[in-house]
Backbone as CSV, one residue per row, in Angstrom:
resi,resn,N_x,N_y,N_z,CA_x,CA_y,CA_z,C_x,C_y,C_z
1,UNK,0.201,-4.789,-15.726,-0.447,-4.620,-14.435,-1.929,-4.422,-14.683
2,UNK,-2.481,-4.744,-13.739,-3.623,-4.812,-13.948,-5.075,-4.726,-12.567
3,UNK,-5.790,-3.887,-12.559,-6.636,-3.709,-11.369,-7.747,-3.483,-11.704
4,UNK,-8.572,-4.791,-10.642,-10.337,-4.890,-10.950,-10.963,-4.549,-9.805
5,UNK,-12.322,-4.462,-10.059,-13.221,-3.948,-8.822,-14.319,-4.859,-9.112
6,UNK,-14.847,-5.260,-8.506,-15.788,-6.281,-8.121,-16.734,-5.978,-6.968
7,UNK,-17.699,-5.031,-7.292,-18.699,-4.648,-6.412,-19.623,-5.815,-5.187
8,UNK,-19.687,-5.708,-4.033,-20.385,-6.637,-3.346,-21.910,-6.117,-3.550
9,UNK,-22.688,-6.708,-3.573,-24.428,-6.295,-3.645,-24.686,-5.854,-2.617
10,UNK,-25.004,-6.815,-1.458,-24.796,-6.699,0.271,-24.323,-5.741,1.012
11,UNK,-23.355,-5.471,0.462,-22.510,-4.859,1.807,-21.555,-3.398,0.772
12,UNK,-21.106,-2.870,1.604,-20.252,-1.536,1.140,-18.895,-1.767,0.833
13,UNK,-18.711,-2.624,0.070,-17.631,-3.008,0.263,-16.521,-3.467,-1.485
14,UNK,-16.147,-2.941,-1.699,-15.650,-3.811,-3.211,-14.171,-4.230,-3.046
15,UNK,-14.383,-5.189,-4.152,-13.249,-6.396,-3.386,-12.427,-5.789,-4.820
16,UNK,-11.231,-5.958,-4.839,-9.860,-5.066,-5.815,-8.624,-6.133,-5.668
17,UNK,-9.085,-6.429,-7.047,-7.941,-7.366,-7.269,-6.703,-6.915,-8.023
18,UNK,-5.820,-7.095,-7.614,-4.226,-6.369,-7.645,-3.243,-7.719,-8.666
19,UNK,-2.918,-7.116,-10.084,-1.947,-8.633,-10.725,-1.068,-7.582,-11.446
20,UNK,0.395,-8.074,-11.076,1.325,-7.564,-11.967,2.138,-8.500,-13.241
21,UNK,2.562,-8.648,-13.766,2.914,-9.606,-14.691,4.570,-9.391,-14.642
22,UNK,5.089,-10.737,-14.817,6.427,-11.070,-14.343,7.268,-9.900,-15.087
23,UNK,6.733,-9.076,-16.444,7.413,-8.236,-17.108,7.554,-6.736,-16.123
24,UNK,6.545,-6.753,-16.183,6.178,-5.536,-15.339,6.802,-5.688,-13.606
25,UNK,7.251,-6.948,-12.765,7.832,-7.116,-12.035,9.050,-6.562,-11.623
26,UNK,9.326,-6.671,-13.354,11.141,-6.236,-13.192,11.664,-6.971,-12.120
27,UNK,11.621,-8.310,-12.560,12.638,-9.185,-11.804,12.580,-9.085,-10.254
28,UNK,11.415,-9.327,-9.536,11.249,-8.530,-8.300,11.225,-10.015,-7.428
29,UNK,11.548,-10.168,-6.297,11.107,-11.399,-5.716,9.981,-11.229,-4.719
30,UNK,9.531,-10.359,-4.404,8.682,-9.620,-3.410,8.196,-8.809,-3.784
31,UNK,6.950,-8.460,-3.759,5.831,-7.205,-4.107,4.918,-7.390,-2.588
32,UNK,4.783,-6.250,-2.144,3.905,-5.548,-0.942,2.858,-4.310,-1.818
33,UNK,1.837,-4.379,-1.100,0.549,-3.503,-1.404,1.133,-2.571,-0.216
34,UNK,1.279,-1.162,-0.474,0.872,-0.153,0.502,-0.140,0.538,-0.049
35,UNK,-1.010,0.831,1.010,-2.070,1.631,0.760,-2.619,2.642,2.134
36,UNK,-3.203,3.248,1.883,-4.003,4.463,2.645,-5.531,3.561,3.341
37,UNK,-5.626,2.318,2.413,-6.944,1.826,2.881,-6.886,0.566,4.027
38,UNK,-5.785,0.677,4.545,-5.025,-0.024,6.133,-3.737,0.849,6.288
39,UNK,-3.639,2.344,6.558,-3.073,2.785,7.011,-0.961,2.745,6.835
40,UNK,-1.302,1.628,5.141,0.206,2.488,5.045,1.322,0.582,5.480
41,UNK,0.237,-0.485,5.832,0.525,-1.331,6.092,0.922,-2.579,5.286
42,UNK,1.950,-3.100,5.048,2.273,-3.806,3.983,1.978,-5.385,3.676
43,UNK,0.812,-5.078,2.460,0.619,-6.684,2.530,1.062,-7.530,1.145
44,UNK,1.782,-8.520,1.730,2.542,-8.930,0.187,1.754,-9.645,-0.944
45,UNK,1.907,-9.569,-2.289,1.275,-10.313,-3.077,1.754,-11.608,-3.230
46,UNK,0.852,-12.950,-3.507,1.616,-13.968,-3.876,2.286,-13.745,-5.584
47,UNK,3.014,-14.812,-5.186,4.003,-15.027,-6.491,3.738,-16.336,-7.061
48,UNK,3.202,-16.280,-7.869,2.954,-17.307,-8.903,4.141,-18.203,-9.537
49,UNK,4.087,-19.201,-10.081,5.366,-20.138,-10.601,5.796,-19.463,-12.287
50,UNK,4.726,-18.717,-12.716,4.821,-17.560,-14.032,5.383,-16.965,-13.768
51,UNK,6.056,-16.297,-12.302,6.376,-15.077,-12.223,5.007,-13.844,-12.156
52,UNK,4.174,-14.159,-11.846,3.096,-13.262,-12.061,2.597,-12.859,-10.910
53,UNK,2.736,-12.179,-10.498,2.078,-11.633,-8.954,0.560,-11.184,-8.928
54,UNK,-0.055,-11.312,-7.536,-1.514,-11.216,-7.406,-1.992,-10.923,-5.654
55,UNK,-2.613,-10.134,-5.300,-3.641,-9.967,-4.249,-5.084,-9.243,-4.576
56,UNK,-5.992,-10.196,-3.676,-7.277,-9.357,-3.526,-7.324,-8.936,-2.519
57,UNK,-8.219,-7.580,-2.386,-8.220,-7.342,-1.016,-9.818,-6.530,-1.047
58,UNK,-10.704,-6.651,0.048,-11.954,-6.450,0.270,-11.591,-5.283,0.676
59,UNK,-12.395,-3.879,0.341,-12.011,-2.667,1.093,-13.341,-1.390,1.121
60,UNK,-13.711,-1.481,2.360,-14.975,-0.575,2.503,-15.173,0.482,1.973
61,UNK,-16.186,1.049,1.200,-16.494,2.438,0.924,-17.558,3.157,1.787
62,UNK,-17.587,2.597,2.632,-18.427,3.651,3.864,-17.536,5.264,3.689
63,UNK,-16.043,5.046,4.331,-15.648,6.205,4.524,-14.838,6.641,3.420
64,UNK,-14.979,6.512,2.124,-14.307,6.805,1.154,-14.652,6.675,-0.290
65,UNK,-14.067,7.274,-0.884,-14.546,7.042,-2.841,-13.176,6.029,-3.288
66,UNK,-12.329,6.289,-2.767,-11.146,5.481,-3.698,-10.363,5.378,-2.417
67,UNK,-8.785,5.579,-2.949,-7.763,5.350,-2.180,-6.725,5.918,-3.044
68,UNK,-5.359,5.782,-1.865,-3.929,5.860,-2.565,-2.853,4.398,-2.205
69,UNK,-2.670,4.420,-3.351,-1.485,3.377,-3.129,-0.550,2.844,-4.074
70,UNK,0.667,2.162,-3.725,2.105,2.128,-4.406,2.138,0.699,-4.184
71,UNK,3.415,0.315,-4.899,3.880,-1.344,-4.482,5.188,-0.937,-4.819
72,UNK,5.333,-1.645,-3.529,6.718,-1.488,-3.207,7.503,-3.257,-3.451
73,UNK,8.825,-2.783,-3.823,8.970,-4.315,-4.658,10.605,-4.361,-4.436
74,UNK,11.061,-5.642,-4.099,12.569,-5.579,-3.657,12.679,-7.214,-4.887
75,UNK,14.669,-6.938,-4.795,15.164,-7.149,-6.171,15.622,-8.714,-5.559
76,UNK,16.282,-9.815,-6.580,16.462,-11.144,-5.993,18.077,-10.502,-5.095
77,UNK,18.468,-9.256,-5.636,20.078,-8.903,-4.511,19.050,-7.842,-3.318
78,UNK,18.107,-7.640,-3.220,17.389,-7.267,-2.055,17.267,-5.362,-2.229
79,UNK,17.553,-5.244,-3.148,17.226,-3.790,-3.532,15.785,-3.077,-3.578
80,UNK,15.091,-2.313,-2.699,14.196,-1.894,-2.840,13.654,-0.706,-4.062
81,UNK,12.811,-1.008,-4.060,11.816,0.208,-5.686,10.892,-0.030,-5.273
82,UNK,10.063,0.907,-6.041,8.427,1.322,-6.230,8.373,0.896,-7.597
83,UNK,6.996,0.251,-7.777,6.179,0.335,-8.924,4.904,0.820,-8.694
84,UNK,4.628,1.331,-9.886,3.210,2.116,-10.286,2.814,1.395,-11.135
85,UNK,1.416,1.520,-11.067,0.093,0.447,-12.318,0.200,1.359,-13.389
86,UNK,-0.147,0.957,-14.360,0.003,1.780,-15.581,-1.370,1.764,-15.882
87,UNK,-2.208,1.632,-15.271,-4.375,1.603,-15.425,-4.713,2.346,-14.203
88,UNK,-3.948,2.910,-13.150,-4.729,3.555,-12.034,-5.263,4.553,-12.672
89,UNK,-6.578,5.319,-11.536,-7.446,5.911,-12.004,-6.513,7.278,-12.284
90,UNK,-5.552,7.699,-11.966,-5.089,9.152,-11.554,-3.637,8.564,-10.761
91,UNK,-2.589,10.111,-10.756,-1.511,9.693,-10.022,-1.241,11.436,-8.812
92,UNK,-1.089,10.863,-8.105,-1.029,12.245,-7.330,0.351,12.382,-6.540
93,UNK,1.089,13.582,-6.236,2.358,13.563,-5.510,1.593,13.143,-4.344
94,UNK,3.229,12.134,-3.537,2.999,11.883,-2.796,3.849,12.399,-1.134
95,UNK,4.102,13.215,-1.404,4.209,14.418,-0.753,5.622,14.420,0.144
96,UNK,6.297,13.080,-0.318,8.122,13.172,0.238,8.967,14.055,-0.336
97,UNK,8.511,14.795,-1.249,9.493,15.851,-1.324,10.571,15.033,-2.322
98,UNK,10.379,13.733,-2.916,11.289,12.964,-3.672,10.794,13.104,-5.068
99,UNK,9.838,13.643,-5.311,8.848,13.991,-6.538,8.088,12.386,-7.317
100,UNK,8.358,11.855,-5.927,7.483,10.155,-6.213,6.069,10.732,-6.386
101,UNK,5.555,9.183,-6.821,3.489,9.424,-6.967,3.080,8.009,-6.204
102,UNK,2.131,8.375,-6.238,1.188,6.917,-5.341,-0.135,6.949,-6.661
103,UNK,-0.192,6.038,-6.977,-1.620,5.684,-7.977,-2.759,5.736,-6.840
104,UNK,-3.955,6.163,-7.802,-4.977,6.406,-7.152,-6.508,5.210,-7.612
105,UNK,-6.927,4.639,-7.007,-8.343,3.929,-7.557,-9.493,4.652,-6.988
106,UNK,-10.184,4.835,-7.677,-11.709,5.197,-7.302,-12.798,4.603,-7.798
107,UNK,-13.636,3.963,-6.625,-14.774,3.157,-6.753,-15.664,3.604,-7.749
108,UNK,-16.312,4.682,-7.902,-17.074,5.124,-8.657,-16.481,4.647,-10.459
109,UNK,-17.603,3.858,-11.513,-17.170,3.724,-12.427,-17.347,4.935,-13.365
């Protein structure tokens, strides 16, 4: 897994590119981004013919230093899981009482 930041010059904004690798998939047919930086809303990554999954996503730092977020990932028999990046900046509970974490990125290098 793997996550970049790509600062805009212009604008407040850095663009975060999201790639998991078909290993790290664990056999997944579907990967969704949840995050805190659209409210928790699920946006799926494409799937590559490698098996390699990928999204970018542009995300303002006006009102923030980083974020929280998980990927949530269902199986080819439709079984849902979480995966975590193994490079996020930090991991913090995420407060279900299930003793899950949500990875954390923060803009600041």
């Amino acid at each position: 897994m793997s996550i970049k930041k790509q600062f805009l010059k212009n604008k407040p904004i850095v663009k975060v590119t999201f790639e998991i690798s078909k290993e790290m998939a664990k056999n997944a047919s579907t990967i969704n981004l949840l995050s805190e930086h659209n409210q928790w809303t699920p946006i799926e990554f494409k799937k590559f013919k490698n098996g390699k999954f990928k999204i970018a996503e542009n995300i303002s730092m006006e009102d923030r230093q980083g974020f929280q977020f998980i990927y949530q990932a269902t199986s080819e028999s439709g079984e849902a899981f979480t995966l975590l990046p193994d490079d996020a900046y930090s991991y913090v509970d995420n407060g279900m009482n299930d003793g899950g974490k949500n990875a954390v990125v923060v803009f600041a290098d």
